[in-house]
C-alpha positions in Angstrom: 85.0 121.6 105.0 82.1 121.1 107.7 81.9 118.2 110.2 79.0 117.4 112.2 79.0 115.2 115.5 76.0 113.4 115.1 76.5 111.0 118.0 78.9 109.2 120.6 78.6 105.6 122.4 77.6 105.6 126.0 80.3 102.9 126.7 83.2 104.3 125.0 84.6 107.3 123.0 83.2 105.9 119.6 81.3 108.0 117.2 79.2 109.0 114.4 79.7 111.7 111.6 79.4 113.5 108.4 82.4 115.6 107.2 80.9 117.7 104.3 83.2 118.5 101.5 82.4 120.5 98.1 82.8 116.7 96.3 80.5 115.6 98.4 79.4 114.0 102.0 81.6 111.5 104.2 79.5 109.0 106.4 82.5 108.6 110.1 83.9 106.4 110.8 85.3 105.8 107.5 88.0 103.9 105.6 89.7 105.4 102.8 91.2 103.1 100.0 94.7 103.8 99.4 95.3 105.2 95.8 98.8 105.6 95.2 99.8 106.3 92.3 96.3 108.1 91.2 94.8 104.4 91.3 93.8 102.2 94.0 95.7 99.0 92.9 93.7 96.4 90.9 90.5 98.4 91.1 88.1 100.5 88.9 86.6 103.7 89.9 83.2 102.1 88.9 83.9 99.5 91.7 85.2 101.9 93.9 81.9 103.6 93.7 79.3 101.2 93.3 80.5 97.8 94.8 82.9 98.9 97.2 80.8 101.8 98.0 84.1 104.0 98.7 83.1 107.7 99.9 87.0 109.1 99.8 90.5 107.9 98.8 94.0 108.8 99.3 96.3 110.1 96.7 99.8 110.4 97.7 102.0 113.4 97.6 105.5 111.8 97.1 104.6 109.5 94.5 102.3 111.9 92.4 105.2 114.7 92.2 107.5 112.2 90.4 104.5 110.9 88.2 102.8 112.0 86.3 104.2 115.1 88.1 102.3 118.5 89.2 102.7 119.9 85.6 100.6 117.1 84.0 98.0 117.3 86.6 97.3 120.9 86.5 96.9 120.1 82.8 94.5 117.7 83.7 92.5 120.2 86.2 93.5 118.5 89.2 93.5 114.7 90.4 89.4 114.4 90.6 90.0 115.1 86.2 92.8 113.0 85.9 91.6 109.9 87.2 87.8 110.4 86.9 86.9 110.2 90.6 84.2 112.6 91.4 84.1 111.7 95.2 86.4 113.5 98.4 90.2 112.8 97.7 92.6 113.3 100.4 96.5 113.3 100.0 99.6 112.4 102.4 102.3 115.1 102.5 105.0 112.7 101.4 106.5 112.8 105.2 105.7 108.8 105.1 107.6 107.8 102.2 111.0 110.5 102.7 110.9 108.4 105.9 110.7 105.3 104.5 113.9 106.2 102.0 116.3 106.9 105.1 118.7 105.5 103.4 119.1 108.5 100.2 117.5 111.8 102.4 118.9 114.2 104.4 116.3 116.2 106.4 117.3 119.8 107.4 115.2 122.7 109.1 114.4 124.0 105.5 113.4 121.0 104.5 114.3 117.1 103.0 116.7 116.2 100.4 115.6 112.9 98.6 116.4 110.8 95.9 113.7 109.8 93.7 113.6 105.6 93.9 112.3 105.9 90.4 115.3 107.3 88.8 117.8 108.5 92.0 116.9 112.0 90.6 117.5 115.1 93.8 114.7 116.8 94.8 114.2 118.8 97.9 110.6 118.9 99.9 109.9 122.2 102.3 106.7 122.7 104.4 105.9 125.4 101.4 106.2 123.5 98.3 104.3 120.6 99.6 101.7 122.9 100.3 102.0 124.2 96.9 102.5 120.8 95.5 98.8 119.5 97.1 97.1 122.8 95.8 98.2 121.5 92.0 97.2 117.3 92.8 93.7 119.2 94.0 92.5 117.1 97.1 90.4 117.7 99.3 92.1 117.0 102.3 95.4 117.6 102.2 98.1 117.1 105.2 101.1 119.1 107.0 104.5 118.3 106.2 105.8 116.2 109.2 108.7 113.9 109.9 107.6 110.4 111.4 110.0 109.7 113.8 110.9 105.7 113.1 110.5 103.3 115.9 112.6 102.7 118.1 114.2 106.1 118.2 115.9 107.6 121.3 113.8 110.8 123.4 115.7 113.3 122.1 115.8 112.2 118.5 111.9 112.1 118.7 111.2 115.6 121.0 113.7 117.1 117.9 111.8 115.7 115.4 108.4 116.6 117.2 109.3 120.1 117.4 111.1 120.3 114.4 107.7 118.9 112.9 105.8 121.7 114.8 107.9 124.3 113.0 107.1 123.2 109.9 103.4 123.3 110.6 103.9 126.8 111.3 105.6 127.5 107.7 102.7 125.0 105.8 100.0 127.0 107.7 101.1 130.8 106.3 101.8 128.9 102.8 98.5 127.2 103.0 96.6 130.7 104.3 98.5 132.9 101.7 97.0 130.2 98.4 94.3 129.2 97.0 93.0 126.1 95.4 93.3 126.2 91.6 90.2 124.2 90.3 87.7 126.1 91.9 86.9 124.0 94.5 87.9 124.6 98.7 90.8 122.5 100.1 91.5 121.9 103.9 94.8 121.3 105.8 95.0 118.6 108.8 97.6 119.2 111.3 99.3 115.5 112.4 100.1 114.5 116.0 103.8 113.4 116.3 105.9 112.6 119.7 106.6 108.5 118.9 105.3 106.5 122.0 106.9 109.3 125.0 103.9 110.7 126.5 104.9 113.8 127.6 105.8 114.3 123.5 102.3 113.2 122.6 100.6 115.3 124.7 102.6 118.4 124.2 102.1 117.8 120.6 98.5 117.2 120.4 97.8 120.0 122.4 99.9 122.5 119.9 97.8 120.9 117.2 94.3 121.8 118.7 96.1 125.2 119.6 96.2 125.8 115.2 92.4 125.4 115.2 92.1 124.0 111.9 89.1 121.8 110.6 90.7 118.6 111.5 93.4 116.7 112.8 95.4 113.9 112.1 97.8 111.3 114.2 100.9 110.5 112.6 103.8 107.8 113.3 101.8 104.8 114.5 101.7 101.5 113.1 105.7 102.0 112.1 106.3 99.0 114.1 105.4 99.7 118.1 103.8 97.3 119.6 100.0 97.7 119.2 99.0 98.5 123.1 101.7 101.2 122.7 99.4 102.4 119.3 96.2 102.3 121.5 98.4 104.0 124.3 98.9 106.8 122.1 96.0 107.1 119.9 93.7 107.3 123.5 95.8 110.2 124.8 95.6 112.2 121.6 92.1 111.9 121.5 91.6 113.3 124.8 93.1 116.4 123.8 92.2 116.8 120.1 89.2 119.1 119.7 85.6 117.0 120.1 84.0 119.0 117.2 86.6 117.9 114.7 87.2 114.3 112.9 90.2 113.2 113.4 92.1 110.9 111.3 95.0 108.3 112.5 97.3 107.6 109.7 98.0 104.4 107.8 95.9 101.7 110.2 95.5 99.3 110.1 93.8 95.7 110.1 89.9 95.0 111.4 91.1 94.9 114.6 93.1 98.2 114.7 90.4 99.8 113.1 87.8 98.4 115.2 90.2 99.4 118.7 90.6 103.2 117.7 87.0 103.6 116.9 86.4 103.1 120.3 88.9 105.0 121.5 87.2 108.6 119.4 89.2 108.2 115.7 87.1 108.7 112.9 89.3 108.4 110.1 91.2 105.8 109.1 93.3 104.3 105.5 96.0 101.6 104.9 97.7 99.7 102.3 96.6 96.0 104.2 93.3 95.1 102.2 94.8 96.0 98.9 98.0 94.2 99.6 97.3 91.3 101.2 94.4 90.8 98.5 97.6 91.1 95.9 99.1 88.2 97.5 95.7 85.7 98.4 94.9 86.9 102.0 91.1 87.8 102.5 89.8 89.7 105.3 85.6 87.7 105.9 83.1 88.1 108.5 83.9 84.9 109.3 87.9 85.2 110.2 91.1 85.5 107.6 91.1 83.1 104.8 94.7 82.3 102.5 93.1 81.1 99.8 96.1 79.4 97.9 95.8 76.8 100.7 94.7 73.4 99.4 91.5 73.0 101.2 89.6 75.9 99.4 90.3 73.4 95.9 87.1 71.8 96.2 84.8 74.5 98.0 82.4 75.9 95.7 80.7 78.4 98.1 80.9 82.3 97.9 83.9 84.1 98.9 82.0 86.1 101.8 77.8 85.7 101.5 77.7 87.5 104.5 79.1 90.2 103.7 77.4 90.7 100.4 78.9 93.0 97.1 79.0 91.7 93.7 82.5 90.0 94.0 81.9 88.4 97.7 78.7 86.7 96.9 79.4 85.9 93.2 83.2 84.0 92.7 83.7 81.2 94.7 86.8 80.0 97.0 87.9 77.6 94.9 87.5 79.4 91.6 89.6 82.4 93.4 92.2 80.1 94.1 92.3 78.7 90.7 93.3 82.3 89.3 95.5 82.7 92.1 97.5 79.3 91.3 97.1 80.4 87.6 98.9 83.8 88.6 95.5 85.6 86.9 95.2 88.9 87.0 91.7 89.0 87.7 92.9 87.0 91.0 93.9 90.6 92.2 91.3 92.4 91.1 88.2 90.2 92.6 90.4 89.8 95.9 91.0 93.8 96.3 87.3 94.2 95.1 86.7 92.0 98.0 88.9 93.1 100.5 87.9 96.7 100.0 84.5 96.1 100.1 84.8 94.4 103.5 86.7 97.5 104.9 83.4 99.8 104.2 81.3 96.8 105.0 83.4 96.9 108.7 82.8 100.9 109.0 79.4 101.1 108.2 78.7 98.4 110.8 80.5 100.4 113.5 78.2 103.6 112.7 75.4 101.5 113.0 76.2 99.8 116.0 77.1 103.2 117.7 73.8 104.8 116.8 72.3 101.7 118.2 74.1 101.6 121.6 75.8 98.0 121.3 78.5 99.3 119.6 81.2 97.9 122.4 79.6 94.4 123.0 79.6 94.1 119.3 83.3 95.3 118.6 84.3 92.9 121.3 83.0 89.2 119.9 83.9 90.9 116.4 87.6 91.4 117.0 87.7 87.8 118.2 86.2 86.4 115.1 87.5 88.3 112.3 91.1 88.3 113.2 91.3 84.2 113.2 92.3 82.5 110.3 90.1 80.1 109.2 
């Protein structure tokens, strides 16, 4: 993996690149749709592609192990053959979801115990057979084993689990250095910031990150539920220290607004579950402010969803039709609104890139942030 800086905004730390990767070229900033379970919820590769215009997605470690598991995967030739996406992948290390199950893990120095929520089957995750466990899904991108401290959490319990998390680096980087990918293709490991919102553990661990030189970084253990100044707090500082030549990737945020924030404060990377779910459940993300479309007053409004923003779906179904297969508990309901959702996500990025090359990029951000997080 290569990543060129091709520019930076005059007025803040925003900017512009390409990450190259041997299934192809990623335009930063840049969202990346949140598939699961080997599928973005509700939506077809084609869309992914062509409407949504998606350049990489997420697979996730934790959830692919337990199906259709490693062994079925490697029979496939990787996650690229198994679902038919022929774009960038990049997969979580499963540190996201053992913390959300605090309730059946146990996480030792060697490693975590979990129960599987699928059947309450054991299994045990260690810095090396996640590594060896991403080299057999076949991303791209893959991640570092990390704990993400929850929030609130006492000093101590997050400088343990910071350090902790560093050791465990150490162990994925010598597994990671001593493998190689299996479907003939190069894979890259990201590093990920911990430390909560202390930052004296923030900085110590972002600098011990750049220290690893790899070919990217990642931020971990926002958006758990800080408030979001303390997100912004934290995401600023790491970016400070994080290595300029090197994208840099802040996990699971977050809405427009989030998204929108960090970009100005140097993050390049960004994915979330928020435009798939909320689309699941009627909430629309437009260039003109938030829309629940189950409410009453979209009945009678036969306009596009979003002609703004433009896409097949946005311009083509109207509000009140949407809300029809919403109150008729359609499945296409789902599908147009992630289509949607999604497609407003790239629409958001792509903006951003342009506005940076352009030099407005902070006058814009500012009157957008007002307008697209009001609900309409």
């Amino acid at each position: 993996m290569k990543f060129e800086l091709k520019a930076t905004d005059s007025q803040s730390k925003a900017r512009v690149g390409e990450i190259q990767t041997d299934h192809g070229n990623i335009q930063t900033p840049i969202f990346m749709p949140v598939g699961t379970a080997a599928t973005v919820k509700a939506v077809h590769q084609r869309e992914l592609e062509h409407d949504i215009q998606a350049q990489i997605i997420l697979g996730n470690t934790y959830h692919l192990y337990l199906r259709p598991s490693t062994s079925i995967l490697e029979k496939a030739g990787g996650l690229h053959a198994f679902n038919g996406w022929k774009k960038p992948i990049l997969t979580d290390s499963g540190g996201y979801q053992v913390y959300s199950l605090s309730g059946t893990r146990k996480i030792k120095e060697e490693g975590v115990v979990f129960q599987s929520h699928i059947d309450g089957s054991k299994h045990t995750f260690t810095p090396e057979s996640v590594m060896d466990i991403q080299r057999s899904i076949g991303a791209d991108i893959i991640m570092a084993f990390d704990e993400c401290a929850p929030y609130p959490c006492e000093y101590e319990y997050a400088r343990k689990s910071m350090e902790m998390t560093h050791r465990w680096l150490k162990r994925c980087i010598t597994q990671f250095d001593s493998t190689e990918g299996k479907y003939g293709y190069s894979q890259t490991l990201f590093p990920i910031v911990q430390g909560s919102v202390f930052k004296d553990l923030r900085i110590k661990s972002a600098e011990f990150i750049a220290n690893q030189q790899r070919e990217g970084n990642a931020i971990g253990g926002l958006s758990v539920g800080e408030p979001t100044e303390q997100m912004y707090e934290m995401c600023e500082l790491v970016c400070d220290i994080l290595p300029k030549d090197k994208p840099r990737y802040l996990m699971g945020v977050g809405t427009p607004a989030n998204i929108l924030e960090n970009i100005a404060l140097g993050v390049d990377m960004f994915d979330c579950v928020l435009p798939t779910r909320n689309a699941r459940h009627g909430l629309l993300f437009t260039t003109k402010g938030i829309i629940t479309i189950k409410k009453e007053q979209w009945k009678d409004d036969f306009s596009p969803i979003d002609v703004d923003l433009g896409g097949y779906v946005s311009t083509f179904y109207s509000k009140a039709y949407l809300r029809h297969l919403f109150r008729c508990e359609e499945l296409l309901a789902a599908q147009i609104a992630s289509v949607h959702n999604l497609t407003f996500y790239l629409w958001l990025v792509k903006q951003a890139r342009e506005h940076i090359l352009a030099g407005d990029f902070v006058v814009w951000k500012n009157q957008m942030v007002k307008v697209l997080m009001q609900k309409l």
